[in-house]
C-alpha positions in Angstrom: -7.0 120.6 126.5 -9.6 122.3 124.0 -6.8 124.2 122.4 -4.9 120.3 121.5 -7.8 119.0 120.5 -7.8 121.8 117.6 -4.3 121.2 116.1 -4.8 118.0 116.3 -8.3 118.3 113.9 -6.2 120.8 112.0 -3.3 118.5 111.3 -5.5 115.5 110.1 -7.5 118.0 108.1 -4.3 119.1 106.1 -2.9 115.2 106.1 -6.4 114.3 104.1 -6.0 117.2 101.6 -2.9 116.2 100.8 -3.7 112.5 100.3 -6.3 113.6 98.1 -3.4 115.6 95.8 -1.4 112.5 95.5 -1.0 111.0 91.8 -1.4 107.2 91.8 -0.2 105.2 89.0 -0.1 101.3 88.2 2.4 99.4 86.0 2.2 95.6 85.1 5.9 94.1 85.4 7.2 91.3 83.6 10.4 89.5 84.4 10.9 90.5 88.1 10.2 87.2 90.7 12.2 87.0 93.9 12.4 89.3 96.5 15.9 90.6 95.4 14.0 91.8 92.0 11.4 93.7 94.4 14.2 95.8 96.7 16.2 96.6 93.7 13.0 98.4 92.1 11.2 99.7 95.5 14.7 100.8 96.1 15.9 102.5 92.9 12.3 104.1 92.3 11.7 105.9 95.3 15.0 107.8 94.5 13.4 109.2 91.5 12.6 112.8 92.2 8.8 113.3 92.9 8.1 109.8 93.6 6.5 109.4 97.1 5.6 105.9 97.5 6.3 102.5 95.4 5.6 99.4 96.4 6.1 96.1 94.1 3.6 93.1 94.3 5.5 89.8 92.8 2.4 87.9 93.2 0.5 89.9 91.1 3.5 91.6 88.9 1.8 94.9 89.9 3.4 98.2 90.6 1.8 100.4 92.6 3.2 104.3 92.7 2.2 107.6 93.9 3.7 110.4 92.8 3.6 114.7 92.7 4.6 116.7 89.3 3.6 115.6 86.3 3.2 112.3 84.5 6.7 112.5 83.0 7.9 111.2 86.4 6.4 107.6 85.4 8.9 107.4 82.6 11.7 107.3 84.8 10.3 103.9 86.6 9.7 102.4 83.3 13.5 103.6 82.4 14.7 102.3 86.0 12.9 98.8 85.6 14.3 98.2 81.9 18.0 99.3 83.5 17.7 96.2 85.9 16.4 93.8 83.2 12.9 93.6 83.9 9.7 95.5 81.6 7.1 98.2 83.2 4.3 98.8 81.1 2.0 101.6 82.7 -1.6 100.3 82.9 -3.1 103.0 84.8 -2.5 106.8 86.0 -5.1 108.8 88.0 -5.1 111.9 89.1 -7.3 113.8 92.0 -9.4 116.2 90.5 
């Protein structure tokens, strides 16, 4: 039983660093309302290669990414976004030090 509780403390260990490795960025978004405008971006942008996670507020026109690689991933959700009509203007990028 011992021996469980150990990988089980070693997997969270290793799930916590690499949390702490992931890239978070934030873009304002002007244009998209309805929840048809959300699932087209969530959608298209977690295709992008190194994008993890994306997830589009409409209430506060806010999206919220994390990403690997470097920060020329985040021009591909501005490109993806403008495709579809809308604008993405990247207010904020932070990266784990």
């Amino acid at each position: 039983m011992l021996i469980f509780y150990y990988i089980y403390c070693m997997n969270m260990n290793k799930n916590k660093i690499n949390q702490d490795k992931k890239k978070r960025a934030i873009f304002d978004l002007e244009g998209a309302t309805c929840m048809s405008c959300v699932y087209a971006i969530e959608y298209l942008g977690r295709h992008i290669k190194g994008i993890k996670d994306l997830y589009v507020d409409v209430t506060t026109h806010k999206v919220y990414v994390e990403y690997e690689g470097s920060t020329s991933v985040l021009t591909g959700i501005s490109d993806i976004v403008s495709r579809i009509g809308y604008k993405a203007t990247l207010q904020m990028s932070e990266v784990p030090s």
